[in-house]
C-alpha positions in Angstrom: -8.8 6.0 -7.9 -5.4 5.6 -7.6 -5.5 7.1 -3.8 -7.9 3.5 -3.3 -5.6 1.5 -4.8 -3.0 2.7 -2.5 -4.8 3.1 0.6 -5.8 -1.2 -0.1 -2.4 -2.3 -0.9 -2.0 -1.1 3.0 -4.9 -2.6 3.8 -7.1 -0.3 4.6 -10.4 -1.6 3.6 -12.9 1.2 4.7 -10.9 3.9 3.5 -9.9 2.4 0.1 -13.9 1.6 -0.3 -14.8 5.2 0.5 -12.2 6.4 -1.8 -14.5 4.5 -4.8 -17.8 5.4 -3.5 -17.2 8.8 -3.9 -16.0 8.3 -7.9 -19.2 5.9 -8.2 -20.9 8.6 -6.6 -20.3 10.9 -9.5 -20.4 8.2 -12.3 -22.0 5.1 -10.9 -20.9 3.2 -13.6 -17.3 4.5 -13.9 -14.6 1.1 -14.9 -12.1 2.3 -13.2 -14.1 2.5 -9.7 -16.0 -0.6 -9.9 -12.8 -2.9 -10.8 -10.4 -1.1 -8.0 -13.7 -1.4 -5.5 -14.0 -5.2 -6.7 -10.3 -5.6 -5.6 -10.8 -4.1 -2.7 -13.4 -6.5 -1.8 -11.7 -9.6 -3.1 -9.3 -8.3 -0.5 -11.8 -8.0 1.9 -13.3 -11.6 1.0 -16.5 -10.0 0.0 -16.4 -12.7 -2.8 -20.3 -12.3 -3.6 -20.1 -8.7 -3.8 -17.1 -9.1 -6.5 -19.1 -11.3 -8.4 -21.8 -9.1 -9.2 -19.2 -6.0 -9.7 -17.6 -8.3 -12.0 -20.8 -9.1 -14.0 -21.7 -5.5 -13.8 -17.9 -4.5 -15.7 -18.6 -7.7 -18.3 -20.3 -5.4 -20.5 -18.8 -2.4 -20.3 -15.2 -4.2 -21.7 -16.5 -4.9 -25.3 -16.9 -1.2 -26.3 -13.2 -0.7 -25.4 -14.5 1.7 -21.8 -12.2 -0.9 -19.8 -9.1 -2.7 -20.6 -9.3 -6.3 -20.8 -6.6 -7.0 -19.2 -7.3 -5.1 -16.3 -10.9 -6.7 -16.5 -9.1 -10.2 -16.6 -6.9 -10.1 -13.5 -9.5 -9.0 -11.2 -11.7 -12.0 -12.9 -9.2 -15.0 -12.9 -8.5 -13.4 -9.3 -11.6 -14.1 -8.1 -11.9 -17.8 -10.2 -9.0 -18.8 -8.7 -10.5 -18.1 -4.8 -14.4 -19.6 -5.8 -14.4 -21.1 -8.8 -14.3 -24.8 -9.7 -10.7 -26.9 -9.9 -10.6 -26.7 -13.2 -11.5 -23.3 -13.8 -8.9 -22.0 -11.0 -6.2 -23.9 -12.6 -7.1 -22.5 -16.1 -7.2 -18.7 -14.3 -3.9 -19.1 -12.4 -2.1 -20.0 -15.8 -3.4 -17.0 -17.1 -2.2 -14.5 -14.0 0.8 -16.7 -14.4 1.0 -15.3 -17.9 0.3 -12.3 -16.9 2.8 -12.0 -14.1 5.4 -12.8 -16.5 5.2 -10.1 -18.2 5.2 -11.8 -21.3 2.0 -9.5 -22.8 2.8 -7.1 -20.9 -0.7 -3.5 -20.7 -0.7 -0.6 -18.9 -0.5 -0.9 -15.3 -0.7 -4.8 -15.4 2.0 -4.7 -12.6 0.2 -3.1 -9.9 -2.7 -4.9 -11.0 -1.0 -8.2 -9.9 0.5 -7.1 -7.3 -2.9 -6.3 -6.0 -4.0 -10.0 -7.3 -1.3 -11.9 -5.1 -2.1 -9.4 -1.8 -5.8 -10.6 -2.7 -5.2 -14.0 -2.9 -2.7 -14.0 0.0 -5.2 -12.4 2.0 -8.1 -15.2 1.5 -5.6 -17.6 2.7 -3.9 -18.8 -0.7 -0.2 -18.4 0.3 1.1 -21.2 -1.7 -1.0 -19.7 -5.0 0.8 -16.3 -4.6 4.0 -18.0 -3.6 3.8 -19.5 -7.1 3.1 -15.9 -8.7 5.7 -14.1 -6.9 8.4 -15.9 -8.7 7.3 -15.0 -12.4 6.3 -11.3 -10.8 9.7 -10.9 -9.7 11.6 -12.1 -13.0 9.8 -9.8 -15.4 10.7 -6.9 -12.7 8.2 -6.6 -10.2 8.0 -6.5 -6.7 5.1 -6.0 -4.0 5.4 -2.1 -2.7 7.7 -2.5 0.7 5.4 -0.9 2.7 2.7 -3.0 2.1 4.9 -5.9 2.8 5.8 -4.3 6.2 2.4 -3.2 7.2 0.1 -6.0 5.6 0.0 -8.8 8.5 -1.5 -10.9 5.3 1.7 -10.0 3.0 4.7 -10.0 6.0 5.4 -14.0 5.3 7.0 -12.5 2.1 9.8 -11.0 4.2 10.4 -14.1 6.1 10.7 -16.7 3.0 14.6 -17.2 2.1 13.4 -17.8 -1.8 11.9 -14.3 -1.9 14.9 -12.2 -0.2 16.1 -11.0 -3.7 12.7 -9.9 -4.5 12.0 -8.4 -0.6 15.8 -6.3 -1.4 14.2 -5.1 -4.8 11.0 -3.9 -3.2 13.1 -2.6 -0.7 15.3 -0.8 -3.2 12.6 0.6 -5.1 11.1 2.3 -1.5 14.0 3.8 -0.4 14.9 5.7 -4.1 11.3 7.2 -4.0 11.6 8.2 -0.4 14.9 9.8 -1.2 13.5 11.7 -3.8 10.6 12.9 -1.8 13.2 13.9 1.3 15.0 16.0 -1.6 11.7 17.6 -3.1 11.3 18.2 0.2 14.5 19.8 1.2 13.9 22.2 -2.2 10.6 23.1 -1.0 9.0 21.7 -3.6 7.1 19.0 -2.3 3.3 19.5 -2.4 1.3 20.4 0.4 -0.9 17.6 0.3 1.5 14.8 0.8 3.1 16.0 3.2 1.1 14.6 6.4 0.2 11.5 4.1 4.4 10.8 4.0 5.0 11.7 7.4 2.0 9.2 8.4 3.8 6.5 6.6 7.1 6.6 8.1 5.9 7.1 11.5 4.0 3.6 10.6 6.8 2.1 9.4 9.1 3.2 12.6 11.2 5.6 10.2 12.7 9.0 10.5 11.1 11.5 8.6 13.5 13.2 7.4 
């Protein structure tokens, strides 16, 4: 699942959604699957279709199958695009929470970095611009090629009050490129990422190296 995951954080709806429906495929009731597919359609404004996945992963959290922090994102996500005033503002305090890192679960970065690209893409700048502050003091930062290749997440690289975070991001791409380019250069780089990383660059306008 995470190859979904990473396919939508470039926006790449269709393939991201054919990455779960082959998991589901196998497991039809897999966490992991449903919640990354009901991201990917949150994304996608497909809000009815999260609802139901959403009501479908309700149950499964008790008995322990699925985080409930993981669970909770993708919900107060999806409150804070449909849901009444009240109950948005109560969801957005608790990504806000979240976001600072001040509970901090497994994977709960990428989770809300996937939350503000969500909400950024349904048309909520100024809710992710309030996000992205608290993201970015507890150490995060959006992935910098989804910044350069998301039309819905390029305002980030534009806004004065994010260019610390945008350097971080920045940062943060270039080290694991670098380490790739000398995996590379050893031979050791696997096979299958190979075209996937060559792909990328060429998206990005960069030298592969």
């Amino acid at each position: 699942m995470l190859s979904a995951a990473a396919l939508n954080s470039l926006n790449r709806t269709e393939e991201a959604l054919s990455e779960a429906a082959k998991a589901l495929k196998i497991e039809p009731d897999m966490p992991i699957a449903l919640l990354v597919k009901s991201i990917v359609l949150m994304q996608a404004g497909r809000l009815e279709e999260v609802a139901s996945l959403l009501e479908q992963l309700r149950p499964i959290v008790a008995p322990g199958r699925l985080h409930p922090g993981w669970f909770g994102v993708a919900r107060d996500a999806s409150v804070v695009l449909h849901g009444e005033p009240r109950e948005a503002e109560a969801a957005f305090q608790r990504l806000v929470q979240v976001a600072s890192g001040s509970s901090p679960f497994f994977y709960w970065e990428q989770l809300i970095g996937s939350a503000i690209q969500a909400l950024t893409s349904q048309g909520t700048v100024d809710v992710a611009g309030q996000l992205l502050p608290a993201y970015y003091r507890s150490g995060g930062a959006p992935p910098y090629d989804s910044l350069l290749l998301d039309p819905n997440m390029q305002w980030v690289l534009h806004d004065p009050q994010f260019a610390e975070l945008v350097q971080r991001s920045r940062a943060e791409f270039e080290e694991i490129l670098s380490i790739l380019n000398e995996a590379c250069a050893r031979g050791e780089l696997p096979a299958y990422l190979e075209q996937p990383l060559a792909d990328l660059l060429d998206d990005l306008g960069m030298p592969c190296s």
